[in-house]
BAVEXTI-341163 format. One record per residue (C-alpha): x, y, z. Coordinates in pm, whole numbers, padded with zeros to 5 digits, always signed. Each point is the difference from the previous one (the first is absolute). Example, Ala and Ser with C-alpha at 12.3 -4.5 7.8 and 13.67 -1.06 7.14 Angstrom:
! BAVEXTI-341163
+01230-00450+00780 +00137+00344-00066 
END
This chain:
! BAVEXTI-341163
+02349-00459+01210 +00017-00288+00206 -00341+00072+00151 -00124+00076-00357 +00163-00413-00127 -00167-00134+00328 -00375+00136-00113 +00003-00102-00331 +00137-00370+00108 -00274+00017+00258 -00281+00112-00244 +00059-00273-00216 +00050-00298+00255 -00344+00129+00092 -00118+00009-00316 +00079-00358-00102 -00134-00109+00319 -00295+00151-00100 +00001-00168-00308 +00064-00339+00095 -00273+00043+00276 -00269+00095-00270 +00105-00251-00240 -00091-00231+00299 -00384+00059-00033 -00162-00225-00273 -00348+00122-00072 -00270-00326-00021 +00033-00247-00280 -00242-00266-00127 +00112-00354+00151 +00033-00100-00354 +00369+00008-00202 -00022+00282-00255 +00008-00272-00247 -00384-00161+00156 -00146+00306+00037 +00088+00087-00399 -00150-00302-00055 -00288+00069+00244 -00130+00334-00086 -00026-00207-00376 -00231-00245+00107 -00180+00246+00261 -00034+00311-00214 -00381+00058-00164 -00109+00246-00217 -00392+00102+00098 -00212-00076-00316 -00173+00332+00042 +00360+00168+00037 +00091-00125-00341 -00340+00053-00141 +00043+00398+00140 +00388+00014-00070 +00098+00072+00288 +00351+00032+00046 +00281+00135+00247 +00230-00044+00255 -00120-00125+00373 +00174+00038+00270 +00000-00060+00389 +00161+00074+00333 -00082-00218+00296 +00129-00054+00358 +00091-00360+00134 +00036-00052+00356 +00304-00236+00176 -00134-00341-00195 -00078+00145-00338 -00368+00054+00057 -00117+00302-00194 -00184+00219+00219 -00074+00298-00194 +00022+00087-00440 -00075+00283-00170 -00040+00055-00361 +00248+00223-00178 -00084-00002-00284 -00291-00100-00135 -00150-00170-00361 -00362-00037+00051 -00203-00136+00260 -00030-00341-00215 +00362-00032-00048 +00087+00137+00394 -00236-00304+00097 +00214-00250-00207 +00363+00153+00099 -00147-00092+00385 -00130-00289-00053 +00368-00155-00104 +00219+00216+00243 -00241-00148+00235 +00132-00376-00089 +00396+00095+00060 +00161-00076+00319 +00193+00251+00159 +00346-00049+00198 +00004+00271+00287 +00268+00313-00034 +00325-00096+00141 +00243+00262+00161 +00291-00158+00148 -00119-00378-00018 -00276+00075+00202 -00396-00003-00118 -00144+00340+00026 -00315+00224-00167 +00081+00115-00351 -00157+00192-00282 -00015-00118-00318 -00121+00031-00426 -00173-00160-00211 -00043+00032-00387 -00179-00149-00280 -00022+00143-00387 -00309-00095-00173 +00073+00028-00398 -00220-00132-00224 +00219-00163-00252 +00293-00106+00268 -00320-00178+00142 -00087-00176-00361 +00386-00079+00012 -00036-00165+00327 -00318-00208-00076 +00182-00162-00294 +00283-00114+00225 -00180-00071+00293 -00298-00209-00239 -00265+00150+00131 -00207+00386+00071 -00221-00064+00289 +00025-00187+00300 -00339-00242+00044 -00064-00046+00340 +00016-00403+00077 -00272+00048+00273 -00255+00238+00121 -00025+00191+00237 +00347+00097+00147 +00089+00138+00354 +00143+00375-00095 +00191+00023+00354 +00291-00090-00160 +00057-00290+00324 +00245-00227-00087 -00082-00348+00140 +00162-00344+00118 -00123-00296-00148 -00135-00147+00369 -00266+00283-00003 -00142-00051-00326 -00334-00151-00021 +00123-00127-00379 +00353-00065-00097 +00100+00175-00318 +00079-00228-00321 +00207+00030-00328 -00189-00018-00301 +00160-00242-00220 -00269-00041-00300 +00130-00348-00154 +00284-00102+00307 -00159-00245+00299 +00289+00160+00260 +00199+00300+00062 +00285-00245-00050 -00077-00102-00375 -00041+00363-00068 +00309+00128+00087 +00204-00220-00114 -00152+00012-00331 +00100+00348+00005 +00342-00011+00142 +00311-00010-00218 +00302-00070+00159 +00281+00313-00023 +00221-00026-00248 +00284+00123+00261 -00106-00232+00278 -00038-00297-00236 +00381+00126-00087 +00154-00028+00376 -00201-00240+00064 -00215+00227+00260 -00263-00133+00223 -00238+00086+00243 -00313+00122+00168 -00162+00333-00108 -00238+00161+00263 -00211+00259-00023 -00209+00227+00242 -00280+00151-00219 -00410+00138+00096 -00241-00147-00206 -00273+00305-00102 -00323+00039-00005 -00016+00033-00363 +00229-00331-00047 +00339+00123-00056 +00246-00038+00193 +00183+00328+00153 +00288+00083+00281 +00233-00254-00125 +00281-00068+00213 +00313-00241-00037 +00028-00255+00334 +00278-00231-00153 +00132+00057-00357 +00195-00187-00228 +00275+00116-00237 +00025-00078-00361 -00346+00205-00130 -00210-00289+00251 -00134+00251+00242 -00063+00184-00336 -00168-00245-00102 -00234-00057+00255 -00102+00313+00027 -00106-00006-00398 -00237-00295+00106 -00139+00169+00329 -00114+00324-00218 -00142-00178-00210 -00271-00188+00207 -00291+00091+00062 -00202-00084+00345 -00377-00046+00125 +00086+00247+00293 -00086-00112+00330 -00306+00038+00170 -00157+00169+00347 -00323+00058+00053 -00117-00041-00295 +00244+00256-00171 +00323-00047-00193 +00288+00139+00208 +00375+00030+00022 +00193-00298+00116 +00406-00093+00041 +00141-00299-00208 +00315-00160-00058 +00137-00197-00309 +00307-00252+00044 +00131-00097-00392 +00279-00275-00041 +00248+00005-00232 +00165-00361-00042 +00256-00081-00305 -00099-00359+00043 -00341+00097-00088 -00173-00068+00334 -00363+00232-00032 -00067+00141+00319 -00183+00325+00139 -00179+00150+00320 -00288+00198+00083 -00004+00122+00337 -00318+00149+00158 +00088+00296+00228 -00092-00197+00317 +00299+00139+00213 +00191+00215-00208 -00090+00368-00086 +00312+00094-00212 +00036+00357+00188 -00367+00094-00082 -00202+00199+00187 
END
C-alpha cells in the first residue's frame, strides 16, 4: 500500500513538473502589445478590388517557423481564400515583427499561426471606422523585400504629410487634447514611441519606449495612427524605415514634440 501511495505521489510530482515545464515555452508573438496590433491589422488590412468584385470570401490561415531572433524562415498556407486574397493576407503578415519563441527565458526556434477573416460586410464595417477602403500608395515604385531601414541609409528621408500645418509640431498639437485624468492629477510627461513608417504611408509595429499615465500615452498613439508619411526613399523606390515620435504633455501649456530619425536606434528590428 505504501508502495502503491509512493507511485501515485510520484506520478503527479512528475506530472506538474511537466506542466510547469511546458507552460514555460511561449510560441512567437508580434513585438507589438495586443492592443497595437488590433489597431494595426485595422489600418493594414485590404480587401483586393477584384476579391470584392468576385465575392470572395473565407477564412486564411498560416503556419510559419521563426528562427532564434524572430525572423520567419519558412510559411505555409493552411488554409486558403483565393490566390487574390492569399496575396493580400501576405503582404500584411509580411509587415509584423516577430519576437523569437522563448522556453525558459532563453531565445530559441518556434512555430507559429497566423489568421485573417475576409468578410465582406465586417470589411464595409471597418472602412466606415477606419475612413477610408483602399490604401493609395504615397509613392511609386516600392521595394517588396520587406527590409526595414535606418534613416542614415536612406537616400531620402521620409516626411509627414501635413496638408495645411508648416511643422510636425503645429500638427500635433492641433490634434492633441490633453487627458481628462492626467489634467485631473495633474500628470505630466514625455510619450515615446518606436513605430516603422510603410511603404504605403501608414505607420505599423508600434511600440511604447516611455509612456505616460493618465490616457497621454493613449493619446499619442491616437495622433501617430493617424499620420500619414511620404515613405522614405532608396534607390529610387519607397521602402521601410524605423521612426520615433517624442509628444509632451505640459499642464502649463508648454507645446513641445520630437521626431527622431532612426539614425542609431533600431527598436529590436531586424
Amino acid at each position: 500500500m505504501r508502495k502503491l501511495f509512493f507511485l501515485i505521489i510520484t506520478t503527479l510530482f512528475l506530472l506538474a513538473g511537466y506542466g510547469l515545464t511546458a507552460q514555460s515555452y511561449r510560441p512567437p508573438k508580434p513585438f507589438m502589445t495586443k492592443a497595437m496590433y488590433r489597431v494595426f491589422i485595422r489600418m493594414h488590412f485590404e480587401y483586393p478590388k477584384k476579391a470584392l468584385r468576385n465575392n470572395e470570401q473565407g477564412r486564411f490561415a498560416l503556419h510559419f517557423t521563426s528562427d532564434e531572433t524572430g525572423k520567419i524562415i519558412r510559411k505555409n498556407i493552411t488554409e486558403s481564400v483565393s490566390a487574390t486574397v492569399d496575396s493580400a493576407a501576405l503582404r500584411l503578415f509580411d509587415k509584423i515583427i516577430w519576437l523569437p519563441a522563448m522556453q525558459d527565458g532563453t531565445a530559441i526556434p518556434g512555430e507559429g499561426n497566423f489568421s485573417l477573416k475576409y468578410k465582406i460586410k465586417k470589411f464595409e464595417k471597418l472602412t466606415k471606422k477606419r475612413g477610408y477602403k483602399y490604401i493609395v500608395l504615397p509613392y511609386q515604385p516600392v521595394d517588396f523585400s520587406c527590409r526595414i531601414y535606418k534613416s542614415k541609409m536612406l537616400d531620402k528621408q521620409p516626411k509627414p504629410i501635413l496638408g495645411q500645418y508648416k511643422s510636425l509640431k503645429d500638427y500635433i498639437y492641433s490634434q492633441l487634447s490633453y487627458p481628462a485624468e492626467a489634467r485631473k492629477f495633474s500628470l505630466t510627461g514625455t510619450v515615446q514611441l518606436s513605430f516603422v513608417i510603410e511603404t504605403n504611408g501608414l505607420p505599423s509595429n508600434i511600440h511604447i519606449v516611455n509612456g505616460v499615465g493618465g490616457g497621454c500615452t493613449e493619446e499619442a498613439i491616437t495622433i501617430l495612427e493617424n499620420l500619414r508619411w511620404m515613405p522614405g526613399i532608396k534607390a529610387h523606390k519607397a521602402v521601410r524605415v524605423t521612426q520615433q515620435l517624442k509628444i509632451s504633455f505640459a499642464l502649463n501649456r508648454r507645446k513641445s514634440s520630437e521626431y527622431i530619425p532612426s539614425q542609431n536606434t533600431e527598436g529590436g528590428f531586424h
